[in-house]
C-alpha positions in Angstrom: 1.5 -11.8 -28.3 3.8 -12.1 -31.3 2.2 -10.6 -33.8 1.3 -7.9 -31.9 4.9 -7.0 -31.4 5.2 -7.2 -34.9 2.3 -5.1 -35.5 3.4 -2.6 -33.2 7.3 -2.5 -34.9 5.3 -2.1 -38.2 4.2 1.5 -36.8 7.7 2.7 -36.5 7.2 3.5 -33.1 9.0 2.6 -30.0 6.5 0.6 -28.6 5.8 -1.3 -24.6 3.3 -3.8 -24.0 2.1 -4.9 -20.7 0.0 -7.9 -20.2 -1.5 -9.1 -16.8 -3.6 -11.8 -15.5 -5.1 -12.6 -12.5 -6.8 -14.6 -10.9 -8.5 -14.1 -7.2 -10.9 -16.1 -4.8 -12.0 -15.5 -1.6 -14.5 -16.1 1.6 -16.6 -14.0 4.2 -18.0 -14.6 7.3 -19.7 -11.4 8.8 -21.5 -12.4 12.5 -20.4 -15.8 12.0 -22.3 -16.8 9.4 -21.5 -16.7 5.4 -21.7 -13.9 3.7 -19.4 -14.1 0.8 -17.6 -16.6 -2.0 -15.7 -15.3 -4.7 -14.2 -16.3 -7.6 -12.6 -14.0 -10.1 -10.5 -14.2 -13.0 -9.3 -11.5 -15.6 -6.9 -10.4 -17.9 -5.8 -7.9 -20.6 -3.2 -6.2 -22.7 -2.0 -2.3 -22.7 -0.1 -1.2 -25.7 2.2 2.1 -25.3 3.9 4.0 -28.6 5.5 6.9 -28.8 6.4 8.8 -32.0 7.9 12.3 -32.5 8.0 12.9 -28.9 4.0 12.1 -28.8 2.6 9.4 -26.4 -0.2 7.3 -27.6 -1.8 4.6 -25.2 -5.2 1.8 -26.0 -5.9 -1.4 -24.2 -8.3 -4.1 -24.4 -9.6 -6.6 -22.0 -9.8 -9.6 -25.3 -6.6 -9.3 -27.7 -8.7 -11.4 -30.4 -7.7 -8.6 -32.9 -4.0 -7.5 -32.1 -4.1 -5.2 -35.6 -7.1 -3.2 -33.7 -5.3 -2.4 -30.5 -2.6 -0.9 -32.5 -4.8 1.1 -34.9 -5.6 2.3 -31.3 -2.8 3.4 -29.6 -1.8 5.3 -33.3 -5.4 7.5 -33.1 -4.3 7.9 -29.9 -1.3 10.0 -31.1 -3.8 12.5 -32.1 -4.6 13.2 -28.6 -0.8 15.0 -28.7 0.3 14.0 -25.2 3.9 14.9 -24.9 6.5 12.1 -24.5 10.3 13.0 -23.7 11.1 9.5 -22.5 12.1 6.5 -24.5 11.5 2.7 -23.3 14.6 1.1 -21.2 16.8 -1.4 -22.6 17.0 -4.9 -21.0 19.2 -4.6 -17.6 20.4 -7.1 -14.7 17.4 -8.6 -12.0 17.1 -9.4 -9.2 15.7 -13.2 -8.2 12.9 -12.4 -5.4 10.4 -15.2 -3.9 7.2 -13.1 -5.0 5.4 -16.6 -5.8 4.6 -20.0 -4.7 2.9 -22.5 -6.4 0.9 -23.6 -3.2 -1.2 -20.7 -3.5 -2.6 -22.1 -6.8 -3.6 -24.9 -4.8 -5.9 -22.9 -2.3 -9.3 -23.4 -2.8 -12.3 -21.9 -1.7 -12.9 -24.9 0.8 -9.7 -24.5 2.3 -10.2 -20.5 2.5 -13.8 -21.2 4.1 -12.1 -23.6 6.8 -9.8 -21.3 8.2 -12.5 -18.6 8.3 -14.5 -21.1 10.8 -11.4 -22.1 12.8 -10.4 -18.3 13.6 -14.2 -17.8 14.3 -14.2 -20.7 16.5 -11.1 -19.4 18.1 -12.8 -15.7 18.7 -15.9 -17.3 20.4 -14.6 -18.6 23.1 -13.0 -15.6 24.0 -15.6 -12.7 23.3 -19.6 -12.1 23.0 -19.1 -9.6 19.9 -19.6 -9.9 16.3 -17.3 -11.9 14.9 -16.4 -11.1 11.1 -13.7 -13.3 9.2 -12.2 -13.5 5.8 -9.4 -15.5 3.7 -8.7 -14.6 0.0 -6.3 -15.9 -2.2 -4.8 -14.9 -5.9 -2.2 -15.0 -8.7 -1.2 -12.8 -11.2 1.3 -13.4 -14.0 2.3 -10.2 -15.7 4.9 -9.8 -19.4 6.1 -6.6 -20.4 7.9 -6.1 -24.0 9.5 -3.1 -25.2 11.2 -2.0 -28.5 14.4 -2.1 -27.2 14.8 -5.8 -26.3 13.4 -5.9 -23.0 11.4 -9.3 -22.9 10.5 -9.6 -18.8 8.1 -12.0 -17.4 7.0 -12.5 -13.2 4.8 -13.6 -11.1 3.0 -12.9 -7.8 1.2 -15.0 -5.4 -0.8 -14.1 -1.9 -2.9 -15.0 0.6 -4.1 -13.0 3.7 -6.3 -14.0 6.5 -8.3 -11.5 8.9 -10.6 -11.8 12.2 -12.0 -9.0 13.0 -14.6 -7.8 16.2 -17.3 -5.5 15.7 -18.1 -3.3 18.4 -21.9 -2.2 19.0 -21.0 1.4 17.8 -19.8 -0.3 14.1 -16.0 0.2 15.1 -14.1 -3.6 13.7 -10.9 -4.0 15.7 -8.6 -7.3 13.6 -5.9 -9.1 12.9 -4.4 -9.6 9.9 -1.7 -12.5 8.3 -0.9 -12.4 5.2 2.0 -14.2 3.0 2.8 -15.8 -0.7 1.1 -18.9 0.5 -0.9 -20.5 2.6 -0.9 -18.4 5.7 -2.9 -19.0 9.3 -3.8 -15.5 11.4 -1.8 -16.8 14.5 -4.1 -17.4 17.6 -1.8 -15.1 19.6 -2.6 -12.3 17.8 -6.1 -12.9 17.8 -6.2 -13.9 21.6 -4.7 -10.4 21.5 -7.3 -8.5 19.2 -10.4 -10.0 21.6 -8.5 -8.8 24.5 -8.2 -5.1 23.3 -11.8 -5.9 22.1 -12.5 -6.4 26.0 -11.0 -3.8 26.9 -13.4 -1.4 24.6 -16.7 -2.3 26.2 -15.4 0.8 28.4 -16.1 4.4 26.8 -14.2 6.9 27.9 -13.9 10.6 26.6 -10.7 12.4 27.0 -10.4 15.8 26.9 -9.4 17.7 24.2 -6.1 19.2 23.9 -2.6 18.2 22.4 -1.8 14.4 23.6 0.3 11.8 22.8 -0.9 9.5 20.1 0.0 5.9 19.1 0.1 5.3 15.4 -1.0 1.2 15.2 0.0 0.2 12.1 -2.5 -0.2 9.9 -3.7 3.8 11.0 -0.2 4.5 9.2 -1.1 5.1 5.7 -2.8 7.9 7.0 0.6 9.3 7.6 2.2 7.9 4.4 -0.2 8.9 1.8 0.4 12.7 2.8 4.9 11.7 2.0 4.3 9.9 -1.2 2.3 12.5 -2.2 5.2 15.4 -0.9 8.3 12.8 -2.6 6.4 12.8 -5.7 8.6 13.8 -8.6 5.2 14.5 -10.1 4.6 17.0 -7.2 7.7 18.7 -7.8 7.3 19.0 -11.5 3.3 20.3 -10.7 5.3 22.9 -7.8 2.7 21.3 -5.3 4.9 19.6 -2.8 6.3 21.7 0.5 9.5 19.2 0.4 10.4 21.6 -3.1 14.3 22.6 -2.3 14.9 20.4 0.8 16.8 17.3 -0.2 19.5 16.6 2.5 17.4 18.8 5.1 16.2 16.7 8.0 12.1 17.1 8.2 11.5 14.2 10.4 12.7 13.0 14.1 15.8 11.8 13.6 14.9 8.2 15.2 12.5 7.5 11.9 13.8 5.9 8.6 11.2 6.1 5.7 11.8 3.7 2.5 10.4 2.0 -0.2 11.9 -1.2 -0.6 9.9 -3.4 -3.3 12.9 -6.0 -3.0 11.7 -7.3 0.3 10.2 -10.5 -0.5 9.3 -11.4 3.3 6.1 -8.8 1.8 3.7 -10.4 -1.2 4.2 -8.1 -4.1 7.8 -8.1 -4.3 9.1 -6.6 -7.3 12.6 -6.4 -9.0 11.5 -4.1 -11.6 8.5 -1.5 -11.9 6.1 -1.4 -14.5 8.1 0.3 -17.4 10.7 -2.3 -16.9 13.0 -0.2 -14.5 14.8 -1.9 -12.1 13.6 -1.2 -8.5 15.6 -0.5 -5.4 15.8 -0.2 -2.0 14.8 3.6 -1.8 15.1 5.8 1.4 12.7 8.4 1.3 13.6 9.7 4.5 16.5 8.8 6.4 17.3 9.3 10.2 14.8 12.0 9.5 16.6 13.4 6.3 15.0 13.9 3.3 16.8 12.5 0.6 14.9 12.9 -2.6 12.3 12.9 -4.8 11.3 9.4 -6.5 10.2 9.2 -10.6 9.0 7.3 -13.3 10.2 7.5 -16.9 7.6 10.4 -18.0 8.6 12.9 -14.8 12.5 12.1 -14.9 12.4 13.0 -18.4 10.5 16.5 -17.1 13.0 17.2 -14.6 15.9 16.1 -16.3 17.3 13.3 -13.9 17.2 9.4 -13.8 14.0 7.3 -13.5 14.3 5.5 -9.7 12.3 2.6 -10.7 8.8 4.0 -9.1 6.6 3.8 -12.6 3.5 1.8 -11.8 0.0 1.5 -12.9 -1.7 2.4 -10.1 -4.0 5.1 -8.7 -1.9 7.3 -6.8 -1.9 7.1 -3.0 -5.1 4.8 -2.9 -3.4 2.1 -5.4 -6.1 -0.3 -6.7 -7.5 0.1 -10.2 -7.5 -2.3 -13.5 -3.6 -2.3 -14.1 -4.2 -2.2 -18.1 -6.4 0.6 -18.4 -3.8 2.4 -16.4 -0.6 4.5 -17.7 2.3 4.4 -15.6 2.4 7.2 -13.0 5.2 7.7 -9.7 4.4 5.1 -7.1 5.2 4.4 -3.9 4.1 0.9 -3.6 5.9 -1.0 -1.0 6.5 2.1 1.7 7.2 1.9 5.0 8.9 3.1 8.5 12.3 0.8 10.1 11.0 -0.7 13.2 12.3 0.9 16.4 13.4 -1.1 19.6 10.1 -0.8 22.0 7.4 -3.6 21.8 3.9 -2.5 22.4 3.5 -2.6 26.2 6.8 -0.6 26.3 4.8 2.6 23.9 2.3 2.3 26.1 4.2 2.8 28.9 6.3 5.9 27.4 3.2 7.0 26.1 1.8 7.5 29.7 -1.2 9.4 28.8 -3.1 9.4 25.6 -4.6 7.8 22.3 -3.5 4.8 20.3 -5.3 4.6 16.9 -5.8 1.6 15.8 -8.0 2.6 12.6 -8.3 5.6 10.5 -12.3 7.0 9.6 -11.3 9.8 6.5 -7.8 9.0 6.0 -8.3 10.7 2.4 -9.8 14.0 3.8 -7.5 17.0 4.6 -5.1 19.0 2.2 -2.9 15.6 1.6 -0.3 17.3 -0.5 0.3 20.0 2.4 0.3 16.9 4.4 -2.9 18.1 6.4 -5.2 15.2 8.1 -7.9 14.8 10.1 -9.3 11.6 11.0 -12.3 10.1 13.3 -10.5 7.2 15.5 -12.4 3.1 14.3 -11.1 2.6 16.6 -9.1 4.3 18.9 -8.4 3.9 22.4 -7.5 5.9 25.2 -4.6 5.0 27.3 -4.3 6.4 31.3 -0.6 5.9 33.3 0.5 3.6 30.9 -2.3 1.3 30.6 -6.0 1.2 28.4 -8.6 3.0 30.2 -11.4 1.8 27.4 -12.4 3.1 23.8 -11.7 6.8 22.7 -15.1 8.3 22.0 -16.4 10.6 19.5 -13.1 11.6 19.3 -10.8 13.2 16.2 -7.2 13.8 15.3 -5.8 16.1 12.6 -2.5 17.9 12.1 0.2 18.3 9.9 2.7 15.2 9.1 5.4 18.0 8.3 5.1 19.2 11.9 4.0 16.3 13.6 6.9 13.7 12.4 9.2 16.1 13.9 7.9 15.4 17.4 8.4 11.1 16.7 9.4 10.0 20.2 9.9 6.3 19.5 9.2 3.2 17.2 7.8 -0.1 17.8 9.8 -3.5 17.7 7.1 -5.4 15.7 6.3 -4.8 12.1 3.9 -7.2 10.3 4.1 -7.8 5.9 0.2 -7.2 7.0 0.3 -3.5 7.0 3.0 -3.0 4.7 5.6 -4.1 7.3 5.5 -0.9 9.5 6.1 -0.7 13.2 3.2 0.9 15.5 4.8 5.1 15.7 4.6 7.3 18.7 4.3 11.1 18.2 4.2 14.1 21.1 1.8 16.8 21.4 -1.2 16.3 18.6 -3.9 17.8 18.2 -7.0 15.5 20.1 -10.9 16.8 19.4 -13.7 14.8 21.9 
C-alpha cells in the first residue's frame, strides 16, 4: 500500500484508494438434508485520480504491480469523465461496534450445528420442507486520499434463517442476524411454523382495494421506489417526482423514513461512507415530510450543495456487487421506517379485513422511479375480522408508494436488525388482483 500512494502522488493527481477484504462462510440445509458449504475469501484495491476536472478510475483483484494500477487509472483519464469534486480532508468519527472478534471464530461446524438444531426445532412442529441456513463473514476495508485522510474499519456478521416451504414453492422464515454469533430464537420460529399452519388453507379474496400489511421483509419493495425518488442523482437526471418538494409532507404523517448507518444494534454500521464522508443519522421523510435529497461527492458537486455522507460502492437499490470494481454512486444503505406502537396481533386486528404480505415475487418490476409496483404475494396471507383465514392465492398487489404512503394507518411495535430494522406497515385502500 505504500508505494502505491507514492506512485499515485507521483501522477500529480488527487488521488483515493480503497482497499477491502473479505472473507465469508456459510451452510445450507434445503428439506433437511445438506445442500451447501461455503467458504470464500477475496480481496482487491480500487484506485481513483482526478486531474483537470477529469475522473479516472482502474482496479485489480492482485496489487503485485502497484506501478500498473496507476498507469491505469491515468489511461483512464482519456475516457474524459467529468470530475467537479475533490477528495475530503480527514474529519472527526464516530466509534461504532460494527465488529467482534467472535465471529472470526465461527466455523463451518458451528454454522452446520445450528442449522440442525433450528431444523430439529421446525420438525416437531410441522410436516413441510424445512430449509435452513447460517453464514458468517468479515471484511476489513482502508481508504487513503491525497488530502491526509488515512481511515481503516472493520465489519463483522452472522445471520441465521429457517424457512418452510409450502407445496406451491412459497418459503415463509425467520431470520436473526447480528455482529456475532447469533441463534434464530425458537419463539420466532415456533411463530413462522404456526403461520405456516395456518397456510395449508387457500383462500381467494376478491379483488378490489383492501387493506394490506407490509411484513417487513416485503418492505424494500416500498423503499427501493424512495431511495430511488431521494436520489440527488434523480434530481440532477430530472427523473424523480419528489423534484421541488422538500418541506412538503408526501407521506402519513404517523411514518418517519431515515437512513441511519450509525446504528450499530444493525451489522454494517458505518461512521463514514465510502469517499471518507462522515455518515449521519439522515431523515428522509419525517412525520411524513420530505426533507431532502441525499448525495455523494460527484452529485453534490452537480447540484452545488454538501455531500450528506451517502457515496458508496454499491449497485443502486439492489446493493450487492464486487465493492472494488465499483465507483462510488448515492446510497441508501441502512434505510428504514421508526417503529409505531401496535404489535402484530394488534395490525391485524385494525386491519380487520385484508392481506398481509409477508414476501415480495417482482419487487424490481414497475416504473420504480415513479414509484409504481406490482408484486405477486410469496407469500401473502389473507386476514378475515381480524384473524388469518389461510394463504392469499394467485393473488397481486401494485400501486403507487406516492399515493399509497399517504393512506399509512399505523406502524408496528417490533422491528428486527434482520430486515433492516423496519417495523411490519399498514396502508388503506390498495389495489388487490386474485
Amino acid at each position: 500500500m505504500k508505494n502505491l500512494v507514492e506512485y499515485a502522488a507521483e501522477t500529480g493527481a488527487e488521488f483515493e484508494i480503497y482497499s477491502c477484504s473479505e472473507e465469508f462462510k456459510g451452510v445450507k440445509i434445503e428439506n433437511s438434508e445438506l445442500r451447501e458449504l461455503t467458504s470464500d475469501m477475496h480481496s482487491g484495491v480500487s484506485l481513483r485520480l482526478i486531474k483537470g476536472g477529469i475522473s479516472g478510475f482502474a482496479y485489480t483483484k492482485n496489487l503485485n504491480d502497484p506501478r500498473e494500477l496507476v498507469q491505469n487509472a491515468l489511461t483512464s483519464l482519456k475516457g474524459g469523465v467529468e470530475a467537479g469534486f475533490s477528495f475530503p480532508e480527514p474529519g472527526k468519527l464516530k466509534k461504532l461496534r460494527a465488529c467482534s472478534e467472535k465471529a472470526e471464530r465461527i466455523t463451518a461446524a458451528m454454522l452446520l450445528e445450528e442449522c440442525g438444531k433450528m431444523r430439529d426445532f421446525l420438525a416437531k412442529r410441522t410436516k413441510g420442507q424445512i430449509n435452513a441456513s447460517a453464514s458468517a463473514g468479515a471484511s476489513s476495508y482502508h481508504l487513503v486520499n491525497s488530502k491526509g485522510t488515512d481511515l481503516a474499519w472493520d465489519e463483522s456478521s452472522m445471520t441465521a434463517c429457517s424457512g418452510l416451504v409450502s407445496e406451491g414453492g412459497d418459503e415463509l422464515y425467520g431470520f436473526a442476524t447480528g455482529v456475532d454469533f447469533t441463534s434464530l430464537a425458537e419463539s420466532k420460529m415456533a411463530a413462522v411454523a404456526e403461520l405456516f399452519e395456518a397456510g395449508r388453507k387457500e383462500v381467494r379474496p376478491k379483488s378490489g382495494r383492501h387493506n394490506v400489511l407490509f411484513m417487513p421483509d416485503a418492505i424494500h419493495t416500498l423503499l427501493w421506489r424512495v431511495q430511488s425518488g431521494a436520489s440527488g442523482q434523480s434530481l440532477y437526471q430530472r427523473t424523480t417526482p419528489l423534484a421541488g418538494k422538500e418541506g412538503e409532507k408526501i407521506f402519513s404523517e404517523i411514518l418517519t423514513l431515515r437512513n441511519n448507518p450509525l446504528n450499530d444494534a444493525i451489522p454494517g454500521a458505518r461512521a463514514v461512507d465510502d469517499e471518507g464522508v462522515a455518515c449521519v443519522d439522515f431523515p428522509v421523510v419525517e412525520k411524513g415530510v420530505f426533507k431532502g435529497f441525499y448525495y455523494d461527492l460527484n452529485y453534490a458537486a452537480k447540484m452545488g450543495v454538501k455531500p450528506t455522507g451517502h457515496g458508496f460502492r454499491r449497485m443502486p437499490l439492489w446493493g450487492g456487487g464486487d465493492v472494488v470494481t465499483l465507483r462510488p454512486q448515492p446510497t441508501l444503505t441502512h434505510l428504514y421506517f421508526d417503529k409505531g406502537a401496535k404489535t402484530f396481533i394488534e395490525l391485524l386486528k385494525e386491519m380487520g379485513t385484508g392481506i398481509v404480505v409477508f414476501g415480495a415475487l417482482g419487487a424490481h418490476s414497475g416504473n420504480i422511479p415513479n414509484g409504481d409496483f406490482s408484486i405477486g404475494l410469496a407469500p401473502g396471507f389473507y386476514v378475515e375480522n381480524g384473524n388469518i383465514s389461510g394463504k392469499a392465492k394467485s393473488t397481486m398487489i401494485s400501486g403507487n408508494i406516492y399515493d399509497m404512503m399517504k393512506r399509512a394507518v399505523a406502524a408496528g411495535c417490533e422491528n428486527d436488525p434482520a430486515f433492516a430494522n423496519n417495523p411490519p406497515v399498514l396502508f388503506e385502500g390498495v389495489d388487490v388482483a386474485c
